[in-house]
Backbone as a ProteinNet text record, in pm:
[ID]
protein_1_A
[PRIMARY]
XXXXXXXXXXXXXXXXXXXXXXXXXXXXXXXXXXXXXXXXXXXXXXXXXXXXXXXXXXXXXXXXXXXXXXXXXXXXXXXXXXXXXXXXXXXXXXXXXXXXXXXXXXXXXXXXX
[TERTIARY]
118.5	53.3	-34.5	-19.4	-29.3	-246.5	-231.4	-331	-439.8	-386.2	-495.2	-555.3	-651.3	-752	-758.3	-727.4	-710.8	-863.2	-953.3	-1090.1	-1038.7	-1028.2	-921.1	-842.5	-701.2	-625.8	-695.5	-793.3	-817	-915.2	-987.3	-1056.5	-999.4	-872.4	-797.7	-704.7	-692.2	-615.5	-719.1	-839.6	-947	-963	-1009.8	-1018	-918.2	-822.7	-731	-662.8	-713.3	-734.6	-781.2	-867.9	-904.7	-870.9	-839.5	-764	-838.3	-965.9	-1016.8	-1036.3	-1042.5	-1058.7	-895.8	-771.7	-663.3	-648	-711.3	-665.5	-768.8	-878	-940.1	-847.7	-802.9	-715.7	-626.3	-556.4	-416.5	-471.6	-589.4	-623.7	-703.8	-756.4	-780	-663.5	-531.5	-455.3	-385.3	-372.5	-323.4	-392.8	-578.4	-642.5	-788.8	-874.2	-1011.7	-1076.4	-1169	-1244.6	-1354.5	-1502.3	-1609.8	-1639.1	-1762.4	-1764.2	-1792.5	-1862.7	-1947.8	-1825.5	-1700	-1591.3	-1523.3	-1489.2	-1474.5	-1472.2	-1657.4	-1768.4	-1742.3	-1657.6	-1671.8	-1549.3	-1459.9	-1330.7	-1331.9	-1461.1	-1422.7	-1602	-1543.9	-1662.9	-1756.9	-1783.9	-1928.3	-2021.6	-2147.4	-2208.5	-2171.9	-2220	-2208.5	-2238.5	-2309.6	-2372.7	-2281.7	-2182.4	-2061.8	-1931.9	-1931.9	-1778	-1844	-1984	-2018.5	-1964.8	-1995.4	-1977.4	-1849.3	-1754	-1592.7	-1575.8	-1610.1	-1592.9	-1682.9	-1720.6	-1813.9	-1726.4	-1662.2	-1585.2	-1458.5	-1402.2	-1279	-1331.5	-1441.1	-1462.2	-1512.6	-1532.7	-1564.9	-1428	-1316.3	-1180.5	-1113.6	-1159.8	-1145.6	-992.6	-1000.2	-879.5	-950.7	-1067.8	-1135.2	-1199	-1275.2	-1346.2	-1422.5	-1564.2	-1633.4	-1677.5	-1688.8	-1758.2	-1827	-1938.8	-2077.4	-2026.5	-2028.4	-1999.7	-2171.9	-2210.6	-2330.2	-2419	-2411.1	-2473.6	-2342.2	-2233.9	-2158.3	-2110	-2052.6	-1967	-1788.6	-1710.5	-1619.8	-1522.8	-1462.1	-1362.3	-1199.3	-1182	-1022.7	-950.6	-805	-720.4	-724.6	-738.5	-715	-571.6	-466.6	-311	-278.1	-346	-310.6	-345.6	-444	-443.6	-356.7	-297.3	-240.6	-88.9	-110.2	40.8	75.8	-88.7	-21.2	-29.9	-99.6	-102.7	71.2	127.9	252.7	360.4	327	440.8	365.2	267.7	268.8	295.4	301.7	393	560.2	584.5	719.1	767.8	695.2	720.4	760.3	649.6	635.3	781.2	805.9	949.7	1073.9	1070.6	1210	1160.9	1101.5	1116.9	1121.2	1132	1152.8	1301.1	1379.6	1508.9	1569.7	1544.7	1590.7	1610.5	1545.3	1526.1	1630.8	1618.2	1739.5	1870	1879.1	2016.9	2065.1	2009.7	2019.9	2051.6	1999.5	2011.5	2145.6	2180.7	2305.1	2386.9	2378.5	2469.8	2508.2	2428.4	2433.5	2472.5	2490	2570.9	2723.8	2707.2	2886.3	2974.6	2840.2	2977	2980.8	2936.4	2910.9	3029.9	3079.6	3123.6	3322.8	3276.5	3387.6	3466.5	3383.7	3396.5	3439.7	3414.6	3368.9	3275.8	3167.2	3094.1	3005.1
1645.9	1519.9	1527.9	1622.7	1616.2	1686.5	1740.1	1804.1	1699.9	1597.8	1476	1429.7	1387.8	1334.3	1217.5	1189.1	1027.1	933.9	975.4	916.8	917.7	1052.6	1025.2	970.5	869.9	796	690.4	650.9	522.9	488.3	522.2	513.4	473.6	555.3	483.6	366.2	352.8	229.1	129.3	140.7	30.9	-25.9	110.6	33.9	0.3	32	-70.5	-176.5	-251.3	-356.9	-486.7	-456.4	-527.6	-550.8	-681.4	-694.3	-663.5	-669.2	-663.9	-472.6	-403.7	-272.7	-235.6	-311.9	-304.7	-297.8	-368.9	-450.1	-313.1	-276.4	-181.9	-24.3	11.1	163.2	98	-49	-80.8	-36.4	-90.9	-75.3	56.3	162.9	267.1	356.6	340.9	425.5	403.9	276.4	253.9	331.1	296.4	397	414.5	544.5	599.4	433.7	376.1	302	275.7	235.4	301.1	195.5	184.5	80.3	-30.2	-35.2	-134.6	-227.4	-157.2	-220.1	-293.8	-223.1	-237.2	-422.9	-421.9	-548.9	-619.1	-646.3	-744.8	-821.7	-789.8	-837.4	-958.2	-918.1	-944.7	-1088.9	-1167.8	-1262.8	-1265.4	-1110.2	-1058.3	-969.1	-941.3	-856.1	-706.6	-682.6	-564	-460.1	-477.3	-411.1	-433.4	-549.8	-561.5	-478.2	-488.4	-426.5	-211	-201.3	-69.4	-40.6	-113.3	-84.6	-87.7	-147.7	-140.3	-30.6	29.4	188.3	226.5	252.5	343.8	390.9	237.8	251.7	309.9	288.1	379.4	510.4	510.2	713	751.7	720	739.7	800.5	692.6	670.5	835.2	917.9	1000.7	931.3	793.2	704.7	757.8	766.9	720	800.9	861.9	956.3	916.6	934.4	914.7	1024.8	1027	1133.8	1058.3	1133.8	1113.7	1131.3	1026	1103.4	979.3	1068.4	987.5	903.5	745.9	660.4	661	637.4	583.5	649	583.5	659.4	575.6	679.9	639.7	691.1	601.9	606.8	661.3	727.9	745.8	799.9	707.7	756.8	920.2	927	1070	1023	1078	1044.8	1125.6	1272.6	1300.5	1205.3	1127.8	1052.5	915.1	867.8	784.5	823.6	937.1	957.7	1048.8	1025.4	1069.7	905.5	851.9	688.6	625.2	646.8	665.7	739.9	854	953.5	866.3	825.9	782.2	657.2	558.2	448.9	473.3	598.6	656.2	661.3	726.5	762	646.5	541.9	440.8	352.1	377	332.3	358.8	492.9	581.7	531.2	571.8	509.5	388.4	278.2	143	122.7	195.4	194.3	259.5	358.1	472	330.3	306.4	185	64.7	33.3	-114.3	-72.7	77.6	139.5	152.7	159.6	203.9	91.9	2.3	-170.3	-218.5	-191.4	-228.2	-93.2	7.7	64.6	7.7	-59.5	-105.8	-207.5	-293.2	-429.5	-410.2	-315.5	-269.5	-196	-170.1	-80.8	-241.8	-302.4	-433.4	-467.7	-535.1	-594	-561.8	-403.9	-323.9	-337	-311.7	-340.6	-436.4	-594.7	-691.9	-760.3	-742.5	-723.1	-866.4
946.7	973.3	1097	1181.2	1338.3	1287.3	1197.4	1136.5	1072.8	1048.8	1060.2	1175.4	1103.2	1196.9	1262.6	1381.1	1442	1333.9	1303	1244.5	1119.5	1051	933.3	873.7	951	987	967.5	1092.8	1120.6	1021.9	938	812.6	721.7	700.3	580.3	606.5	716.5	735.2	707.8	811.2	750.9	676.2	575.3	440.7	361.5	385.3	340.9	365	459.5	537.8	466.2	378.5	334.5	162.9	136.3	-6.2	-97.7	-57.6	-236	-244.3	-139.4	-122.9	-199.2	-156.8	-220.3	-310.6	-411.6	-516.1	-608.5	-560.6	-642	-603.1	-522.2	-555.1	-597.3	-618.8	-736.4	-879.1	-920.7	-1053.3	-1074.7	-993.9	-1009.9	-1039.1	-966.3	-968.2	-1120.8	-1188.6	-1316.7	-1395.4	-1415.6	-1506.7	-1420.2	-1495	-1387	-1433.2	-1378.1	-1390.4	-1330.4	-1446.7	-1364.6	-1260.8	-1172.9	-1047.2	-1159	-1275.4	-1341.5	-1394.4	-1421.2	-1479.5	-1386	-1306.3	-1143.8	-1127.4	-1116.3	-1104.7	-1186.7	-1288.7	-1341.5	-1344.2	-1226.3	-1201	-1079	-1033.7	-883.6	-876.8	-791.3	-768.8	-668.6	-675.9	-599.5	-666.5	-647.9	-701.1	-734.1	-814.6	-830.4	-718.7	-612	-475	-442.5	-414.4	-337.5	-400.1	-504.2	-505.8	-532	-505.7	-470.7	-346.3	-270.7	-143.4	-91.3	-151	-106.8	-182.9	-265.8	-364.2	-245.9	-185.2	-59.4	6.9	44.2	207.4	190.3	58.8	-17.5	-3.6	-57.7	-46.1	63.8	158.7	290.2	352.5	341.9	352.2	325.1	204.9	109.3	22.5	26.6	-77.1	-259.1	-224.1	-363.6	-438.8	-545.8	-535	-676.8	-675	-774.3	-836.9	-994.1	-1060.1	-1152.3	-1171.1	-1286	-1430.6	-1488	-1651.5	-1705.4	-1759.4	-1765.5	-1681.9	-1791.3	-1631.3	-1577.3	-1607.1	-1543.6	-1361	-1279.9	-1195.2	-1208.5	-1235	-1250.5	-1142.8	-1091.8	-962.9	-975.1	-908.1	-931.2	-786.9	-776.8	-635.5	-630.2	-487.1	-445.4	-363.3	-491.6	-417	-320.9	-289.3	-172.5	-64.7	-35	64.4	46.2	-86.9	-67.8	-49.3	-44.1	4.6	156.4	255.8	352.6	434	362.8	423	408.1	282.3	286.6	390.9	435.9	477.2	648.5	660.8	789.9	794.8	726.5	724.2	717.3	659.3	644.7	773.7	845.1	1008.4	1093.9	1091.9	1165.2	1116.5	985.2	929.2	998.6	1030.2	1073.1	1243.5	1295.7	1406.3	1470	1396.6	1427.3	1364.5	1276.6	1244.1	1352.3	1406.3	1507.5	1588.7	1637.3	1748.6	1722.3	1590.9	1598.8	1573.6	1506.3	1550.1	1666	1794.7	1901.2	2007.5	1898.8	1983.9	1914.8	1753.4	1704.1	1791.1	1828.3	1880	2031.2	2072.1	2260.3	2222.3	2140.5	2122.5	2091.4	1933.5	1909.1	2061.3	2148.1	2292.2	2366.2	2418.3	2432.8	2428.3	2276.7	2186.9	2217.7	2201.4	2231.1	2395	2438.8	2597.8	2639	2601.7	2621.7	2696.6	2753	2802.5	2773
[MASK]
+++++++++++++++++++++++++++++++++++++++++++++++++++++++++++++++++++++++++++++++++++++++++++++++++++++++++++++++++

């Protein structure tokens, strides 16, 4: 993890910051879908929901390929799963922490204190 990039990181958190950027790697990751299909979910232009597919692949969350006209989008789960293993982290160390606070209460407790 230490091998990521603080810009790296902070890119993909970004864009996923925002719900409707959400809501498009939810339904990419179910099936590939092109941006045009994408656009017709959402109540902005088609330029708009391009551009949250931008900021996803910028992210490297997202990744587009050419099959004709189309461009069709699909999760790059390696990044959604180091966005995972670093929420994982941030997990274990905030448990580490209220163990440590339930352990200073049970000596407390014990003590009477």
């Amino acid at each position: 993890m230490e091998a990521l990039l603080d810009d790296q990181v902070d890119a993909m958190f970004q864009a996923l910051a925002d719900r409707t950027r959400r809501d498009i790697v939810r339904r990419v990751m179910v099936e590939e879908l092109s941006v045009s299909e994408l656009a017709t979910s959402y109540e902005m232009s088609f330029a708009g929901v391009q551009k949250h597919v931008a900021v996803l692949e910028r992210a490297g969350i997202v990744s587009k390929q050419r099959v004709g006209r189309a461009q069709i989008a699909h999760v790059e789960m390696a990044a959604i799963r180091t966005v995972r293993s670093l929420l994982g982290e941030l997990e274990d160390l905030w448990r580490a922490r209220v163990a440590r606070i339930d352990d200073l209460l049970a000596d407390e407790e014990a003590t009477g204190q």
